[in-house]
TORDO-372848 format. One record per residue (C-alpha): residue number from 1; residue in three letters; z negated, x, y negated. Coordinates in Angstrom, 2 decimals. Layout:
<sites>
+-----+------+---------+---------+---------+
! seq ! type !      zz !      xx !      yy !
+-----+------+---------+---------+---------+
! NUM !  ALA !       Z !       X !       Y !
...
+-----+------+---------+---------+---------+
</sites>
This chain:
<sites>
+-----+------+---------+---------+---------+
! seq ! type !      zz !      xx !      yy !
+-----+------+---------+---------+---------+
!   1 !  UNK !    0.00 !    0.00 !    0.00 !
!   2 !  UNK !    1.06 !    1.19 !   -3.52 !
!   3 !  UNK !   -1.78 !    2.41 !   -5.70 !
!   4 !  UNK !   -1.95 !    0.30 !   -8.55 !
!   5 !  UNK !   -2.54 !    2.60 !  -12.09 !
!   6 !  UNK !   -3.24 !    1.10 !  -15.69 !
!   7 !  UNK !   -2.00 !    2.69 !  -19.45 !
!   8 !  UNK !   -4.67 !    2.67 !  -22.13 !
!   9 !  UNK !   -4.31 !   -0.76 !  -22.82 !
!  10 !  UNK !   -4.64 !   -2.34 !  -19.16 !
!  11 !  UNK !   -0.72 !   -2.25 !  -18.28 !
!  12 !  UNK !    0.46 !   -1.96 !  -14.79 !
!  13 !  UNK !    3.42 !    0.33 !  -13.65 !
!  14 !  UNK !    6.03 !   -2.18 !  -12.29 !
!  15 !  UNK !    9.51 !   -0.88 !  -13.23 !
!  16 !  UNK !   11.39 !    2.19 !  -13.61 !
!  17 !  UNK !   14.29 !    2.97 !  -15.58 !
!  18 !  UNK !   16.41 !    5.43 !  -15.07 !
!  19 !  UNK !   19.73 !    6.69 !  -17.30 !
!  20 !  UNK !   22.05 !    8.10 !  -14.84 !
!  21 !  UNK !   24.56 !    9.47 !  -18.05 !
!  22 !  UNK !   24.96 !    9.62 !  -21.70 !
!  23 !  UNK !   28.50 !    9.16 !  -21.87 !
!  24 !  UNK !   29.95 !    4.94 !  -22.32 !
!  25 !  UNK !   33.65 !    4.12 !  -22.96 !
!  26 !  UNK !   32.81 !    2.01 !  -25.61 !
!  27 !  UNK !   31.50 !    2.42 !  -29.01 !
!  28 !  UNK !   29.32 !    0.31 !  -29.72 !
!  29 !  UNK !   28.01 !    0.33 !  -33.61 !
!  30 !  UNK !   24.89 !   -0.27 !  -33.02 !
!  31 !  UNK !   24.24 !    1.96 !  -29.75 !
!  32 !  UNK !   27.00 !    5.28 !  -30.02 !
!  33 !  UNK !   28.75 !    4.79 !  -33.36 !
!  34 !  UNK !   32.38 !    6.60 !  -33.52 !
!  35 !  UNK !   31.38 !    7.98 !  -36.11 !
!  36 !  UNK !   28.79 !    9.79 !  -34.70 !
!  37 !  UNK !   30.20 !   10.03 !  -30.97 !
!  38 !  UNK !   33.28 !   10.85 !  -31.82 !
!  39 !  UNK !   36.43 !   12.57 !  -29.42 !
!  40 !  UNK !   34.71 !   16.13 !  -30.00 !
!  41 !  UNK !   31.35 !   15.17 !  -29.10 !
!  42 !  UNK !   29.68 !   17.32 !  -26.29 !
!  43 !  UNK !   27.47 !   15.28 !  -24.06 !
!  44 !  UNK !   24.96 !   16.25 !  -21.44 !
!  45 !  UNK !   26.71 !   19.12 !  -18.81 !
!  46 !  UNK !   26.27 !   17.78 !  -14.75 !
!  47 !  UNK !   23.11 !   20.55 !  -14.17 !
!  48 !  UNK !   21.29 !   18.40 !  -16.72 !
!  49 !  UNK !   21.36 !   15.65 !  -15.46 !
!  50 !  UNK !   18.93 !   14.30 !  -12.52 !
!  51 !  UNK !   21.16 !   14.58 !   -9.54 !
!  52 !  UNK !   20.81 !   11.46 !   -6.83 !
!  53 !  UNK !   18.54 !   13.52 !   -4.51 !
!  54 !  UNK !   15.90 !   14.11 !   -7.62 !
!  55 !  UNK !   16.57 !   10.73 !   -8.67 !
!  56 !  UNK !   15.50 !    9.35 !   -5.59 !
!  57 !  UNK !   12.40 !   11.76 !   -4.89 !
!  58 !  UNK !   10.94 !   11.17 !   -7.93 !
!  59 !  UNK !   11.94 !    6.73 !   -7.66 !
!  60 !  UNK !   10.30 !    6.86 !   -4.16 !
!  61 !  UNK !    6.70 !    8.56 !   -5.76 !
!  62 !  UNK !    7.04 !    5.84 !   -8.34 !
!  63 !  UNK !    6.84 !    3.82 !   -5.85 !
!  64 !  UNK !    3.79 !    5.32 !   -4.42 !
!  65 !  UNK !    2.29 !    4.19 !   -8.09 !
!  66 !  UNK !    3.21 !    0.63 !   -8.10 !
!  67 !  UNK !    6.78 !    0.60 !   -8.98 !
!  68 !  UNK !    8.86 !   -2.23 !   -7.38 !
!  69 !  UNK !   11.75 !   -2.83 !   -9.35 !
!  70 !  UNK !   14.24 !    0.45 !  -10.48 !
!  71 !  UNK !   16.74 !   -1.14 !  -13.39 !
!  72 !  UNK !   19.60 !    1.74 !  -13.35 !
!  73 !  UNK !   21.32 !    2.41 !  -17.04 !
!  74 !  UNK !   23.17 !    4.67 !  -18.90 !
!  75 !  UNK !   25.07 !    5.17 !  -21.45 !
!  76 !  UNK !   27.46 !    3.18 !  -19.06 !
!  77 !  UNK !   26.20 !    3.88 !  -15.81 !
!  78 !  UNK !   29.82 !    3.19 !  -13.53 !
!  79 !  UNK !   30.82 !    6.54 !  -15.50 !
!  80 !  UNK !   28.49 !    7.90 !  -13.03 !
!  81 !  UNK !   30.56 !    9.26 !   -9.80 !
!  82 !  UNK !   29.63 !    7.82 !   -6.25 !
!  83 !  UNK !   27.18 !    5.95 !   -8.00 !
!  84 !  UNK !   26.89 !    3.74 !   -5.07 !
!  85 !  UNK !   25.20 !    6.37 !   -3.13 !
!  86 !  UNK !   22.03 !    6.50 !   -5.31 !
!  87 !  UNK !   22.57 !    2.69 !   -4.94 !
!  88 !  UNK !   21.90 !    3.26 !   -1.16 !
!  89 !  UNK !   19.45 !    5.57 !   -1.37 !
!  90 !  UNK !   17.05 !    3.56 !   -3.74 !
!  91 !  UNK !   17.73 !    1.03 !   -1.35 !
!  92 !  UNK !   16.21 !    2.69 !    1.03 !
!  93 !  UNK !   13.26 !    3.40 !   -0.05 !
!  94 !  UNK !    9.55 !    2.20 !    0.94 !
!  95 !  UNK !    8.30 !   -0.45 !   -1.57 !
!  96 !  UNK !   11.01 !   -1.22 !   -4.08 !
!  97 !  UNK !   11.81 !   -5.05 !   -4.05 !
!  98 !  UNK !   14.31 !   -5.11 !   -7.08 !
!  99 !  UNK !   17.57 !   -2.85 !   -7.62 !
! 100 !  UNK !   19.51 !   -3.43 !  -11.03 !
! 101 !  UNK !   22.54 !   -2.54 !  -13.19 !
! 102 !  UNK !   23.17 !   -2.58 !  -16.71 !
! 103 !  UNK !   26.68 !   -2.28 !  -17.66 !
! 104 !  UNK !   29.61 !   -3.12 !  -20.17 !
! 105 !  UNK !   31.24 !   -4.63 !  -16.96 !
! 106 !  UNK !   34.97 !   -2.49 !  -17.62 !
! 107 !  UNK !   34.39 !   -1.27 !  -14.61 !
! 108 !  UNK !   33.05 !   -3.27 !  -11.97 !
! 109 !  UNK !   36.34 !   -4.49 !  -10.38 !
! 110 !  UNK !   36.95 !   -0.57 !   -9.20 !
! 111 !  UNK !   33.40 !   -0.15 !   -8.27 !
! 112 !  UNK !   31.78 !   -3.63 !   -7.64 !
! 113 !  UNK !   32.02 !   -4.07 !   -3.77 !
! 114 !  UNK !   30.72 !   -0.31 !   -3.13 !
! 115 !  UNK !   27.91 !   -1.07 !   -4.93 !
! 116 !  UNK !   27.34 !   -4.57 !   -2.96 !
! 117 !  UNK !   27.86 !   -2.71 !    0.22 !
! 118 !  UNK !   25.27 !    0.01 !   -0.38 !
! 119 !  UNK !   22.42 !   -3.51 !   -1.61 !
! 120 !  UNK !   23.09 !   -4.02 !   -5.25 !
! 121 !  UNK !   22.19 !   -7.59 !   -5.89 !
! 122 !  UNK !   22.07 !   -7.61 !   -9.79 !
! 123 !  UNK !   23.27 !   -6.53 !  -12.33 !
! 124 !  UNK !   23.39 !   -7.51 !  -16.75 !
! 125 !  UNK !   26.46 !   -7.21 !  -18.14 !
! 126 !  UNK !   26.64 !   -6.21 !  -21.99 !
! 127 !  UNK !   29.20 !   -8.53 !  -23.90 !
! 128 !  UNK !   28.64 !   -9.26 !  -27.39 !
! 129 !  UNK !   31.19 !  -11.99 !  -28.36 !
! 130 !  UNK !   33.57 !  -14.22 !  -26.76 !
! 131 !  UNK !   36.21 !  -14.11 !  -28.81 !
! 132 !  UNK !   38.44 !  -11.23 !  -28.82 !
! 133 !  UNK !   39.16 !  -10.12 !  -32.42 !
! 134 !  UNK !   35.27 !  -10.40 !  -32.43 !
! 135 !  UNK !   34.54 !   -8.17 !  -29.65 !
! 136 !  UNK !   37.17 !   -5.26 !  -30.13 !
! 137 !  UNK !   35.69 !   -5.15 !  -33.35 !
! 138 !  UNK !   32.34 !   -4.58 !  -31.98 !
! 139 !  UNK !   33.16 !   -2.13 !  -29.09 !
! 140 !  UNK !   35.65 !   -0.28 !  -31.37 !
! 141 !  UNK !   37.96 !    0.27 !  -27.87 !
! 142 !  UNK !   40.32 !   -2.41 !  -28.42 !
! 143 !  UNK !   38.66 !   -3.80 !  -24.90 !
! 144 !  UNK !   39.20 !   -7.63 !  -24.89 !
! 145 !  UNK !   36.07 !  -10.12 !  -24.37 !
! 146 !  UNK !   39.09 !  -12.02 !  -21.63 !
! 147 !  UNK !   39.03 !   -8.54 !  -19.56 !
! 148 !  UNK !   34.94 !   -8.43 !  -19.23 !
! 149 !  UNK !   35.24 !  -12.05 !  -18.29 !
! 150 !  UNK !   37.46 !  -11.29 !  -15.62 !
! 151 !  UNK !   35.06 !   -8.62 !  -14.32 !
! 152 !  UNK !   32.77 !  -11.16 !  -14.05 !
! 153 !  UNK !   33.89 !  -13.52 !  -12.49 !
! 154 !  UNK !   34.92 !  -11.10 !   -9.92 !
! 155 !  UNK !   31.13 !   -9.95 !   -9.88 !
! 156 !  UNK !   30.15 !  -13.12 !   -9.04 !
! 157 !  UNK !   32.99 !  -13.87 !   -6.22 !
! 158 !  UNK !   31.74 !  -10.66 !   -4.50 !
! 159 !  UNK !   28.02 !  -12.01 !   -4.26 !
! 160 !  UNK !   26.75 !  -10.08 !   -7.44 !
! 161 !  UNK !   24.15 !  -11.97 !   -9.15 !
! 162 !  UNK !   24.94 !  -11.81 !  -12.96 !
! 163 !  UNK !   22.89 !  -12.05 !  -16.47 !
! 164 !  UNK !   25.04 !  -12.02 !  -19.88 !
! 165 !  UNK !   23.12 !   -9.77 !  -22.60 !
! 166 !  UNK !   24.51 !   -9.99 !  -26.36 !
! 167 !  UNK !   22.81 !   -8.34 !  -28.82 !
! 168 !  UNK !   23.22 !  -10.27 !  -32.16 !
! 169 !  UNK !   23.61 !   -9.33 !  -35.51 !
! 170 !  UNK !   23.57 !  -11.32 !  -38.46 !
! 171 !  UNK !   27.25 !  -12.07 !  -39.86 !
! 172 !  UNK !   28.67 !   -9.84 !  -37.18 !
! 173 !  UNK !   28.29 !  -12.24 !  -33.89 !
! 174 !  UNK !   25.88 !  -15.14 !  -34.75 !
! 175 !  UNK !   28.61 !  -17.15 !  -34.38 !
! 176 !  UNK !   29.55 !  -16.52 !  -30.62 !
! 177 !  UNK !   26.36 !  -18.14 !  -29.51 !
! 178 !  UNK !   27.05 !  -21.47 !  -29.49 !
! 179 !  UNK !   30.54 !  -20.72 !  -28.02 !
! 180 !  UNK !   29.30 !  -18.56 !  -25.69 !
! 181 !  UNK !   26.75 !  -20.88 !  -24.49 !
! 182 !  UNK !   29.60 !  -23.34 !  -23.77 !
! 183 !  UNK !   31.66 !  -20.79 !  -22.07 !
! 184 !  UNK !   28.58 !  -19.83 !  -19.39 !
! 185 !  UNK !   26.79 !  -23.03 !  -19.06 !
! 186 !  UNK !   28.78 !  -24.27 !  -16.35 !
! 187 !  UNK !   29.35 !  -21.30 !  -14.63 !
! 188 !  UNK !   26.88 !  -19.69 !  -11.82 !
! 189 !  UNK !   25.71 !  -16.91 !  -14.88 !
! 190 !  UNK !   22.29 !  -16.82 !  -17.12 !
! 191 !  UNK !   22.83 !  -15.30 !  -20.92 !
! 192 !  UNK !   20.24 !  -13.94 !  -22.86 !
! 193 !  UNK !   20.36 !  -13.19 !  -26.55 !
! 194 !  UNK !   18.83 !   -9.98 !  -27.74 !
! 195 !  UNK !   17.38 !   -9.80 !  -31.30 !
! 196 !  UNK !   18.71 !   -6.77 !  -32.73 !
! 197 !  UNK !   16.61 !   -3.89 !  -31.73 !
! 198 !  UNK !   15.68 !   -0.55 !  -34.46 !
! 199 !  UNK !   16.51 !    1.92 !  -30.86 !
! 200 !  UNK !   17.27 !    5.41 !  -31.69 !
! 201 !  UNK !   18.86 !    6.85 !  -35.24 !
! 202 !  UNK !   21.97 !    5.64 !  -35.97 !
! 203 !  UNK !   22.33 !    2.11 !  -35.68 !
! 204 !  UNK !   22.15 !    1.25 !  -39.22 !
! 205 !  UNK !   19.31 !   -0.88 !  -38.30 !
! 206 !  UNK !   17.40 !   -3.33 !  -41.01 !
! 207 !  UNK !   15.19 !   -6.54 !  -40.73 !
! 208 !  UNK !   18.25 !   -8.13 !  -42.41 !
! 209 !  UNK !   20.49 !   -8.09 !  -39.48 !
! 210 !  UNK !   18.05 !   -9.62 !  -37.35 !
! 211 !  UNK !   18.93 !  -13.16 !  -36.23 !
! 212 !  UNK !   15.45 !  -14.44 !  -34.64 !
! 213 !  UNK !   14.45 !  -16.26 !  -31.78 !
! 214 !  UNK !   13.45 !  -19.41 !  -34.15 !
! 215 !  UNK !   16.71 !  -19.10 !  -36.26 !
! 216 !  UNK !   18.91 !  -19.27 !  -32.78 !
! 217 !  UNK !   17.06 !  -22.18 !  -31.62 !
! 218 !  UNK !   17.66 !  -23.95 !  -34.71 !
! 219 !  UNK !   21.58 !  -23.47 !  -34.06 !
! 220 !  UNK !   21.38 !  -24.49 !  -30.41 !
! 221 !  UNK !   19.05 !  -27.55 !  -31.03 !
! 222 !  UNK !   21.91 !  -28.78 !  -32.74 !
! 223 !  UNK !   24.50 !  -28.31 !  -30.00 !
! 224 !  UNK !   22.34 !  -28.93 !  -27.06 !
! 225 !  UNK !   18.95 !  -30.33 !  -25.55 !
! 226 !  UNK !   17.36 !  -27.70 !  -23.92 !
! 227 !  UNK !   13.73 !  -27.79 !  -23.09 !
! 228 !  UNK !   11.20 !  -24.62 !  -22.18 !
! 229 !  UNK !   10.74 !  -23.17 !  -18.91 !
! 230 !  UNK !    7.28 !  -21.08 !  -18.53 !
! 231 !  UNK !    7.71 !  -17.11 !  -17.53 !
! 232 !  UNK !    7.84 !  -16.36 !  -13.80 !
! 233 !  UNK !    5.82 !  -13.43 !  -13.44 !
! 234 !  UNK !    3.99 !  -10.65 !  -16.26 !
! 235 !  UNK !    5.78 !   -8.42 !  -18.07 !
! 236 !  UNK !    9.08 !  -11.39 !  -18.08 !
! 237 !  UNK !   10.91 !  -10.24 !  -21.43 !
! 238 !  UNK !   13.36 !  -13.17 !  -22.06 !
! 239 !  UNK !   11.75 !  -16.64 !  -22.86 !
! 240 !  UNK !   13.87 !  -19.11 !  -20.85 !
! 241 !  UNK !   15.49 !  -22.14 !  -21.84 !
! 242 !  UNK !   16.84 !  -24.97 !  -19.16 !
! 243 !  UNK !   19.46 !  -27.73 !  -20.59 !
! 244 !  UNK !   17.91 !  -31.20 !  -20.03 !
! 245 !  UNK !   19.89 !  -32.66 !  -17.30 !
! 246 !  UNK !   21.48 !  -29.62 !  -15.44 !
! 247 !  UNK !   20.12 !  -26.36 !  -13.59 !
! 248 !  UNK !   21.89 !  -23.79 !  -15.37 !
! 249 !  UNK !   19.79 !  -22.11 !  -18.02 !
! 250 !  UNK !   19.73 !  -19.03 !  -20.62 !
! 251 !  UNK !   17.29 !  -16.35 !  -22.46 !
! 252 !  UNK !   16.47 !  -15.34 !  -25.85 !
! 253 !  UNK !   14.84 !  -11.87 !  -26.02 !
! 254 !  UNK !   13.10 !  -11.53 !  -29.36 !
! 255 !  UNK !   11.47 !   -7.87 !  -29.48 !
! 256 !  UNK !   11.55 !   -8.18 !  -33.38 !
! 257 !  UNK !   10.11 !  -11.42 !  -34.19 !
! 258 !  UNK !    7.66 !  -11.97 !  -31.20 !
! 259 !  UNK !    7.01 !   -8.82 !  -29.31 !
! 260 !  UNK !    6.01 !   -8.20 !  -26.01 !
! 261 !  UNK !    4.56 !   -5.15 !  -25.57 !
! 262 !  UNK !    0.91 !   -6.33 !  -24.64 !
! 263 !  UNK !    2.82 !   -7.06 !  -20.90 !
! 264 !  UNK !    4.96 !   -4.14 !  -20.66 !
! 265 !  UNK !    5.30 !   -2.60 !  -17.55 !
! 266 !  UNK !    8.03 !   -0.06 !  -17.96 !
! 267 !  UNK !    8.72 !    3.48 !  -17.58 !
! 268 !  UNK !   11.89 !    5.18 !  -18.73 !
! 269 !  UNK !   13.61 !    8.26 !  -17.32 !
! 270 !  UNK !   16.29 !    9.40 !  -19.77 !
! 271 !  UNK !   19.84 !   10.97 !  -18.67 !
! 272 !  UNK !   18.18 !   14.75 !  -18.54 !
! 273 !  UNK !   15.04 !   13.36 !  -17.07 !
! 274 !  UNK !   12.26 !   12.92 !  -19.79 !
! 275 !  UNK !    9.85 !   10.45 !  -19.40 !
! 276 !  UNK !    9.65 !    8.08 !  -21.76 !
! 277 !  UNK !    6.73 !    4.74 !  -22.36 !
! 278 !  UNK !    8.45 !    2.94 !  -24.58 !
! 279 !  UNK !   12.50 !    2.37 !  -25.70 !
! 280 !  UNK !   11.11 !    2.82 !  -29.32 !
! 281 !  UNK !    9.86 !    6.54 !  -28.60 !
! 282 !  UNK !   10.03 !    8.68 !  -31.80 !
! 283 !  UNK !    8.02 !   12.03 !  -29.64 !
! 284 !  UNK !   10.09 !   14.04 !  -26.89 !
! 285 !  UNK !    9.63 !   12.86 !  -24.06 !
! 286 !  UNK !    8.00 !   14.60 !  -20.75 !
! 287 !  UNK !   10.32 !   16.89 !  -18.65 !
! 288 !  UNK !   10.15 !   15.50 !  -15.15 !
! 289 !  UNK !   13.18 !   16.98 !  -14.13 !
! 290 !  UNK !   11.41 !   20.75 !  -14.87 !
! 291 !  UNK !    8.75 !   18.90 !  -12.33 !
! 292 !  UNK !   10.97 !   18.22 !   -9.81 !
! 293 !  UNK !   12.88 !   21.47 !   -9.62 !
! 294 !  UNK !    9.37 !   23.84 !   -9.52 !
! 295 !  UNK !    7.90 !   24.42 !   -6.43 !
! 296 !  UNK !    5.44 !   21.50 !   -6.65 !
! 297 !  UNK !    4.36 !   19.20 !   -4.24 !
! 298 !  UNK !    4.97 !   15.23 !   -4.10 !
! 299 !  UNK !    0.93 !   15.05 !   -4.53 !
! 300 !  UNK !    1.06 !   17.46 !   -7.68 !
! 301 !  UNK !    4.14 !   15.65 !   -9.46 !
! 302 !  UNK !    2.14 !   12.08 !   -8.42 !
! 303 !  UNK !   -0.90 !   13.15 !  -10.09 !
! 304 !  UNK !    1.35 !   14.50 !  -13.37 !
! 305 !  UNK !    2.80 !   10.99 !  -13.11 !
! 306 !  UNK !   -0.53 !    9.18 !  -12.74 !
! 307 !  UNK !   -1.49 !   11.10 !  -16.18 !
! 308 !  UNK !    1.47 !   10.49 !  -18.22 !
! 309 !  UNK !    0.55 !    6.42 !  -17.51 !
! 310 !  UNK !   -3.24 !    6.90 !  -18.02 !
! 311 !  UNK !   -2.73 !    7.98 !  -21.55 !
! 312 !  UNK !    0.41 !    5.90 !  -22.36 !
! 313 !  UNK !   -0.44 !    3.61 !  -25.71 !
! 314 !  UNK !    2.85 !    2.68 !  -26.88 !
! 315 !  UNK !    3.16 !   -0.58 !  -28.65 !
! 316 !  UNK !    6.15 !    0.30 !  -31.36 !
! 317 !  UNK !    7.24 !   -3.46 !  -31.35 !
! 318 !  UNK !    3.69 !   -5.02 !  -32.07 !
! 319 !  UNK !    3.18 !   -2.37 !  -34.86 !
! 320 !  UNK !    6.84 !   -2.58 !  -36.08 !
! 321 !  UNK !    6.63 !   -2.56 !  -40.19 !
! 322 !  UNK !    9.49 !   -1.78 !  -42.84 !
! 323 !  UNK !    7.51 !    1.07 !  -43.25 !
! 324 !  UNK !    7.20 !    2.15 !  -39.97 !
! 325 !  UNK !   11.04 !    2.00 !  -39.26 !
! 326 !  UNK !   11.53 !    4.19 !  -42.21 !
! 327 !  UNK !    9.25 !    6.55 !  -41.14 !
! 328 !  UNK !    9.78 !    6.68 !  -37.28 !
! 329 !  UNK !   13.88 !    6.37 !  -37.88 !
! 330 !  UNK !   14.56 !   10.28 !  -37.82 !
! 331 !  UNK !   12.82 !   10.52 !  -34.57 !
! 332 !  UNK !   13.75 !    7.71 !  -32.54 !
! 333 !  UNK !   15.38 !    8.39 !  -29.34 !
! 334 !  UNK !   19.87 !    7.25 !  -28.88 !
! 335 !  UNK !   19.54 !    4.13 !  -26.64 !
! 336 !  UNK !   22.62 !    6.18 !  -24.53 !
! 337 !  UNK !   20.29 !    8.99 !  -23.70 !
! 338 !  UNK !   17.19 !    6.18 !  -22.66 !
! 339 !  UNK !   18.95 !    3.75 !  -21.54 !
! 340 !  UNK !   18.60 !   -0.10 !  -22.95 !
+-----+------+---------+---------+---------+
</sites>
């Protein structure tokens, strides 16, 4: 039976994760800016990164700690090669309940069934309009919101359970919620909305771009009637919705405007393998890959890992001022680096 550890402020240790690469094909304003991540830029080199043997060594003494779910990210994590293999090796391992993916979904036609195959179940796919003009604007690819659809749906036909995230940002896509909400209601897939998130340094983030969780309600209340559902289990970060009269049912995620850090239960491994407490972090993170490729034992790394809970305090979102962001914005870690 997993030993079950606590942070400074009572938390458990439930999931884990873990950014397999830095590098996306999209470019995505608010997450790697062309501006910033342009042709020339250099990204992590292969020996940096956590290979899938250290990956799974150091996912299995997680486990050991409490750790049931692993949520696998990126950058865009299907740039990863034979990802399907670390797929099957999580899989694999003693105690872990819950394997997920988060991706832009470009890619899951040429990887999708190898992933099924080695026991991927889930996975959220990132699409932040409906409309096309809307979303080749956003991913600054030229990638149509009809070609992630059709990746999709293909998900879904090969037995791959599928969430819809959109971040939203005022006067950018605020108004692709209600037609997204038409597009997915009838179909077998849950959206959530995202409140738009201060991660990392070069987002251009403000309180003024933030659409909250009460402003979004007020549009949908006057498209649909849709009723609460309470959360399924601690540390749930999307407050479910159900429309009255049918099963289907969608998310709003509002880390701005009604935080949820008093419940969280997640640890984050970035692409070089740094731990990390919380997506907000503005400190470096601890070197578990330097860990992992000492001489150590598995009891020695455990009790490093035990430590680096005991003292974890992070509550960014719950403390989250205009001051705060100002201060804490030069030192905030890329969301393609920690993963989202």
């Amino acid at each position: 039976m997993a030993e079950q550890i606590l942070d400074k402020l009572g938390r458990p240790i439930r999931d884990l994760r873990i950014s397999v690469t830095d590098r996306c094909n999209f470019r995505c304003d608010y997450c790697m800016p062309k501006e910033i991540f342009g042709d020339d830029y250099v990204f992590l080199p292969k020996d940096q990164l956590l290979s899938f043997e250290e990956i799974t060594r150091i996912t299995r003494l997680y486990a050991q700690l409490g750790v049931k779910k692993v949520r696998i990210t990126g950058g865009e994590p299907l740039l990863r090669r034979d990802l399907h293999r670390l797929i099957a090796q999580i899989n694999a391992i003693e105690g872990i309940e819950d394997i997920g993916v988060t991706t832009n979904g470009l890619l899951l036609k040429k990887h999708g069934q190898k992933l099924y195959d080695a026991g991927l179940r889930r996975i959220n796919v990132s699409l932040d309009a409906i409309e096309d003009p809307v979303f080749q604007s956003i991913n600054n690819r030229g990638i149509k919101a009809s070609t992630i659809l059709e990746q999709i749906d293909y998900a879904v036909a090969i037995g791959l359970q599928v969430k819809v995230n959109v971040v939203i940002q005022k006067g950018i896509n605020d108004n692709q919620i209600i037609p997204m909400l038409h597009y997915f209601k009838d179909k077998d897939v849950t959206i959530r909305f995202i409140e738009f998130m201060d991660v990392g340094n070069d987002n251009g983030w403000d309180f003024s771009k933030v659409v909250t969780k009460d402003e979004m309600l007020e549009m949908i209340h006057k498209e649909f009637e849709v009723e609460a559902e309470p959360p399924k289990y601690f540390g749930e970060v999307a407050k479910y919705y159900r429309y009255v009269g049918a099963q289907s049912k969608f998310g709003l995620i509002t880390s701005v405007s009604d935080s949820f850090c008093s419940t969280c239960t997640r640890a984050r491994l970035s692409s070089d393998g740094k731990f990390y407490g919380c997506l907000f972090s503005s400190v470096n993170g601890f070197d578990v890959r330097q860990l992992l490729r000492s001489q150590m034992t598995d009891e020695e790394i455990i009790a490093q890992l035990k430590q680096l809970w005991h003292v974890r305090d992070d509550r960014y979102s719950d403390e989250r001022t205009a001051q705060t962001v100002a201060r804490r914005r030069k030192n905030k870690i890329n969301m393609n680096y920690i993963g989202g």
